[in-house]
C-alpha positions as CSV (number, residue, x, y, z in Angstrom):
1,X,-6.2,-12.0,-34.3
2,X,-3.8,-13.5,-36.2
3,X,-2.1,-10.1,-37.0
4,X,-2.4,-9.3,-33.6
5,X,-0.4,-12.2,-32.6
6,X,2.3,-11.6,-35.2
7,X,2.7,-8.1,-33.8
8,X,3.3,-9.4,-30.2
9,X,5.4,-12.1,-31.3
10,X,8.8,-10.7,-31.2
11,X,8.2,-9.7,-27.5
12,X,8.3,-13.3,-26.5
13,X,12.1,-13.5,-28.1
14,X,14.7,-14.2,-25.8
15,X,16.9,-11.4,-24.9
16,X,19.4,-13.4,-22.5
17,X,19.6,-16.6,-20.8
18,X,19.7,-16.4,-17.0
19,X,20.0,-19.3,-14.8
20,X,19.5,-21.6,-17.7
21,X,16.0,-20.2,-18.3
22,X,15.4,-17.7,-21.6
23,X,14.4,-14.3,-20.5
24,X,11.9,-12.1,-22.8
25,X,11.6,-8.9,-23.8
26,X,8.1,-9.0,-22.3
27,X,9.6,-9.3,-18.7
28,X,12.5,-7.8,-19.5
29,X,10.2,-4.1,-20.1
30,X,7.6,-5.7,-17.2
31,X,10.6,-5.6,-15.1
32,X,11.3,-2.1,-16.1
33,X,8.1,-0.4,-15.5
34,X,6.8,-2.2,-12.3
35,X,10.0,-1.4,-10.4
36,X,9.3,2.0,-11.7
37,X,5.3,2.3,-11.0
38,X,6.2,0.6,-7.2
39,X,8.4,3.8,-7.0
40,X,6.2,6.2,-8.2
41,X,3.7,4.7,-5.9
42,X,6.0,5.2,-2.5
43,X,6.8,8.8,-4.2
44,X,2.1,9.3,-4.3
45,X,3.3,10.0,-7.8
46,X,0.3,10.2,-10.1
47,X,2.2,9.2,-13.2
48,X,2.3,5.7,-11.0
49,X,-1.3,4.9,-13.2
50,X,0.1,5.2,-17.0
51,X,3.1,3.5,-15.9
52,X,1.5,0.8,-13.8
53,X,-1.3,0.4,-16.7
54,X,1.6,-0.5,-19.7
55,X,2.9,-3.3,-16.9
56,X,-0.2,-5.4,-16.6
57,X,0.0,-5.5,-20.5
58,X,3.4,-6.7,-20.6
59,X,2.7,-8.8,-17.8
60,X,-0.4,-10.3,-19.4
61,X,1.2,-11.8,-22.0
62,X,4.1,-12.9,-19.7
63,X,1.6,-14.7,-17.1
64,X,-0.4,-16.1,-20.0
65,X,2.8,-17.5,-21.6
66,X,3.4,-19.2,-17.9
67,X,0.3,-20.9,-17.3
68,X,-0.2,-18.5,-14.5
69,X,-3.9,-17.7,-15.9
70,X,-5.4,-16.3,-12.7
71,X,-2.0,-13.7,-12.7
72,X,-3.0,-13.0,-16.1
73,X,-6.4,-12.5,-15.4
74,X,-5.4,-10.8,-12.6
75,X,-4.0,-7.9,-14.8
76,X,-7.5,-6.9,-16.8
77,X,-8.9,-6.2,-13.2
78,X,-5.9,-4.0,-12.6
79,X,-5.9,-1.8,-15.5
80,X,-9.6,-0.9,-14.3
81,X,-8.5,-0.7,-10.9
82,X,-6.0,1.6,-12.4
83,X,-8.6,3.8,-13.8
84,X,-10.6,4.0,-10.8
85,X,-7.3,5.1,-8.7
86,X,-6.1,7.7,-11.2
87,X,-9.3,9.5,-11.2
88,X,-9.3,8.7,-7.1
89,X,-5.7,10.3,-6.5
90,X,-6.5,13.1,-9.2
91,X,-10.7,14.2,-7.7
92,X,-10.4,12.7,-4.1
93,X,-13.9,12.6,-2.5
94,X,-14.8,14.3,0.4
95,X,-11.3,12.9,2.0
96,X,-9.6,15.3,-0.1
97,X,-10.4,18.8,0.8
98,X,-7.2,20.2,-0.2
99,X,-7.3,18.8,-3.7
100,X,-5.2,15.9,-2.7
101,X,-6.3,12.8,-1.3
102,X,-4.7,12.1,2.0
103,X,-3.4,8.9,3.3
104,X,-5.4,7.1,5.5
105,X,-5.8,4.3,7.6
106,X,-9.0,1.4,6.8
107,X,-11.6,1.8,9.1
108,X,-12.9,-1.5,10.9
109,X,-16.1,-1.4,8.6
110,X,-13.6,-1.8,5.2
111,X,-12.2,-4.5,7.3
112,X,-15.3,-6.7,7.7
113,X,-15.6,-6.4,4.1
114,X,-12.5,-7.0,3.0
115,X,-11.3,-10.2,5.0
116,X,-14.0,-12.6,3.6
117,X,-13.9,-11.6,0.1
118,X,-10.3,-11.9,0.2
119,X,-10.7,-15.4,1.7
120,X,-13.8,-16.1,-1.1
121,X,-12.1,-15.3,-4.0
122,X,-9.0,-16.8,-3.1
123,X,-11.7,-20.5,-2.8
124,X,-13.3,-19.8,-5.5
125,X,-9.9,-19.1,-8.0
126,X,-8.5,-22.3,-6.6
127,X,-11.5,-24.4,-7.7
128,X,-11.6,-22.7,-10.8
129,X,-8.1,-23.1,-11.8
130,X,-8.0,-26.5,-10.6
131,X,-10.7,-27.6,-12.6
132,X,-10.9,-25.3,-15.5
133,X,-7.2,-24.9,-16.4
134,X,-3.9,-27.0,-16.3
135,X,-2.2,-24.6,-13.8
136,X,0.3,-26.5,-11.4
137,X,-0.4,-24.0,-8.5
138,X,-4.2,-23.0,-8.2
139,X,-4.0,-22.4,-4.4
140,X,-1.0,-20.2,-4.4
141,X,-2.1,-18.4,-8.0
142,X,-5.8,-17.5,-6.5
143,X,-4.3,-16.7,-2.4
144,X,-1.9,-14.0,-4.7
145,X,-4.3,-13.1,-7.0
146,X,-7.1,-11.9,-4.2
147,X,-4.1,-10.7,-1.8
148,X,-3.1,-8.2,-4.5
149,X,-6.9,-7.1,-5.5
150,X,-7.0,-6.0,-2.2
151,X,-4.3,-4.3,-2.3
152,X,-4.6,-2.9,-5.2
153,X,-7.9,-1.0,-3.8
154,X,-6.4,0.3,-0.5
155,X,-3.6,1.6,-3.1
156,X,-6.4,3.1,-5.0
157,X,-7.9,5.1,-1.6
158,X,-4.2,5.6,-0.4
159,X,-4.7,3.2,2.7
160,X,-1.6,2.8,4.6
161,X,-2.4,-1.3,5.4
162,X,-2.5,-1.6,1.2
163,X,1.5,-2.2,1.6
164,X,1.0,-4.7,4.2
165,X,-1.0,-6.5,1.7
166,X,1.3,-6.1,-0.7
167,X,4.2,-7.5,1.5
168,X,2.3,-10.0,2.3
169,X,1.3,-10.9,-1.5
170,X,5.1,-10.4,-2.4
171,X,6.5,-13.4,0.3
172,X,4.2,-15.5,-1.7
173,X,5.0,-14.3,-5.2
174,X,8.9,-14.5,-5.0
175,X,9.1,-18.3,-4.7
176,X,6.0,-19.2,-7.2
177,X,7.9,-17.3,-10.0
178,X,11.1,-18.9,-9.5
179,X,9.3,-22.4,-9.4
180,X,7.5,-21.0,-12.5
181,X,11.2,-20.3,-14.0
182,X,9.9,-16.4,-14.4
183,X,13.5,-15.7,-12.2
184,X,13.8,-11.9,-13.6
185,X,10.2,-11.7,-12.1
186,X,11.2,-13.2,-9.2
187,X,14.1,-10.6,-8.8
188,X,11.7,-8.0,-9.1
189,X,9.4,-8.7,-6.9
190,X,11.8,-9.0,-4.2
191,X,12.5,-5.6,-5.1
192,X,9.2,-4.5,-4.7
193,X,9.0,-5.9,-1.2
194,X,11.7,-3.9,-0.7
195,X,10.0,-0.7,-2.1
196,X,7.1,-1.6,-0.3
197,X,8.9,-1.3,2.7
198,X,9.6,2.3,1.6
199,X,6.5,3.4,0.5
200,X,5.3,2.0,4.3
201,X,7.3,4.0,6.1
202,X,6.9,7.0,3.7
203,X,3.1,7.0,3.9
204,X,2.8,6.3,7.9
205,X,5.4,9.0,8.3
206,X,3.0,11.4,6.2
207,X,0.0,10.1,8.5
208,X,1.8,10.4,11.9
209,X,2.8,13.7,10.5
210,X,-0.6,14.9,9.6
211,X,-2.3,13.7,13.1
212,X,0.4,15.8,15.2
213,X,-0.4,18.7,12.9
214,X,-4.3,18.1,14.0
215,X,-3.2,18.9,17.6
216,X,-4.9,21.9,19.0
217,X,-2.3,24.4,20.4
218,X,-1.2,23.6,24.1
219,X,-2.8,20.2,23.4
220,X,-0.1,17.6,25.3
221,X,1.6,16.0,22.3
C-alpha cells in the first residue's frame, strides 16, 4: 500500500499556481482526458471508453484528495459503467440492427424508474456523507453524484436526454469545485457543458434525421 502510495505521490505535486490555489498533475491530465472523452462522446466515438476510464482514475485521487468522497466514489461506479457502455456501443442489443447502436430517446417506462432512484440516492448520499464523513457539502456532492449516474447510463444506451442530465449535473458541479478550490476543474467542466451542448444538438440532429428517413415514400413529411 505503501509502495502504492509512493508511486502516486508525485501526481499530487504542484505544476502551477492559479488563482492562489496549487494545481496538480492529477487535474492537470484529468483535465486533459475528460475534455477529450466529452468530445469523443459528442463525436459517438468508441475510443470515448479507454479515454473516459483513465479519467475517473485521475479523478479518484483528485476527489479523494478534496474531501469530495461521494465524487470519488462516484468514479469506481463509472469505470464499470464504462465497461458496460463499451461493450453496449460495440454489440448493441436488438436496437442495433446495423451493428451500431442508434441514438434514442427514453421511453416513459425508463422514466418511472429513473426519477425516484435519482431522488433516493441523492437522500441516501446526503445522510451518509453527512454522518459518515467530514465533507462540507453532502447535499450538493450526492444531488451531483446521482445526476451523473444517470447520465452516465443514458450515455451508455445512447439516450439523447443523457446530455440533459449532464447539463443539468454540470450547473451544479461548476460552482462546488470552485468553492472546493479544484478551479482547473471548474474550468473544465464549464467546458463540458459547453460540449454537452454539442453532443445535444449532434445526437437529436442524428435522431430527427433518422425518423425522416423512416418516412414511407409520398408519406407528407
Amino acid at each position: 500500500m505503501t509502495d502504492i502510495a509512493d508511486l502516486l505521490a508525485p501526481l499530487q505535486e504542484p505544476l502551477f499556481t492559479l488563482l492562489d490555489t496549487p494545481v496538480s498533475w492529477t487535474e492537470v491530465l484529468g483535465f486533459g482526458s475528460g475534455a477529450l472523452c466529452v468530445w469523443l462522446v459528442a463525436r459517438q466515438h468508441i475510443a470515448n471508453w479507454p479515454i473516459g476510464i483513465a479519467n475517473n482514475l485521475f479523478f479518484i485521487l483528485l476527489f479523494t484528495g478534496a474531501g469530495l468522497y461521494a465524487d470519488a466514489g462516484l468514479q469506481v461506479v463509472y469505470i464499470a459503467l464504462a465497461a458496460y457502455g463499451w461493450w453496449s456501443w460495440v454489440r448493441g442489443g436488438p436496437e442495433a440492427a446495423s451493428g451500431r447502436l442508434p441514438v434514442t430517446r427514453t421511453d416513459a417506462r425508463t422514466w418511472w424508474v429513473l426519477v425516484p432512484a435519482t431522488a433516493a440516492v441523492t437522500v441516501g448520499l446526503t445522510l451518509l456523507l453527512d454522518r459518515a464523513t467530514d465533507s462540507t457539502v453532502p447535499f450538493w456532492d450526492a444531488l451531483t453524484t446521482a445526476l451523473s449516474l444517470a447520465a452516465t447510463y443514458g450515455q451508455c444506451r445512447k439516450k439523447v436526454e443523457s446530455w440533459y442530465l449532464w447539463i443539468a449535473a454540470d450547473v451544479v458541479y461548476v460552482p462546488l469545485y470552485a468553492y472546493k478550490g479544484l478551479y482547473l476543474t471548474a474550468l473544465l467542466y464549464l467546458g463540458f457543458m459547453a460540449l454537452c451542448v454539442v453532443g445535444l444538438v449532434g445526437w437529436r440532429r442524428e435522431l430527427v434525421g433518422r425518423a425522416g428517413s423512416d418516412v414511407p415514400v409520398g408519406a407528407p413529411a
